[in-house]
N, C-alpha and C positions, 0 to 999 in steps of 0.2 A: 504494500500500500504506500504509495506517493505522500510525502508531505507537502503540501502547497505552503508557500510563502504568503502572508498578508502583508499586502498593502499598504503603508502609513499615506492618510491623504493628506499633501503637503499646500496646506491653502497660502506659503507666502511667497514671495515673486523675488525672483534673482534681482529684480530691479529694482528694490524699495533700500533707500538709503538709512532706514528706521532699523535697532538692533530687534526692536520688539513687537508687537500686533498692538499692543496697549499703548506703547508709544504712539506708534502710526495714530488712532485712531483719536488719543489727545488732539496731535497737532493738527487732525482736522475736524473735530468738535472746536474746538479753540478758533481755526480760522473760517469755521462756518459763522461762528459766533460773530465776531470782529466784521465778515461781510454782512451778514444780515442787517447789523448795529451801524452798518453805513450806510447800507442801503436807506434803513429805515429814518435817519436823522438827517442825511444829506437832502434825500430829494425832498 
């Protein structure tokens, strides 16, 4: 009987300059925040 190997599914991107997920997702709660609060005061 075969062992199969599983899977890890790897949700992070070679591309992201973040060490973390939680990180990442600060700095962009953070500059959702900051756009919004301009949006909303400037126009």
């Amino acid at each position: 009987m075969k062992e199969e190997k599983i899977k890890s599914f790897d949700r992070g991107s070679a591309l992201s300059i973040f060490s973390s997920d939680r990180k990442e997702d600060m700095i962009a709660l953070i500059l959702a925040f900051i756009l919004a609060f301009a949006i909303y005061f400037i126009d």
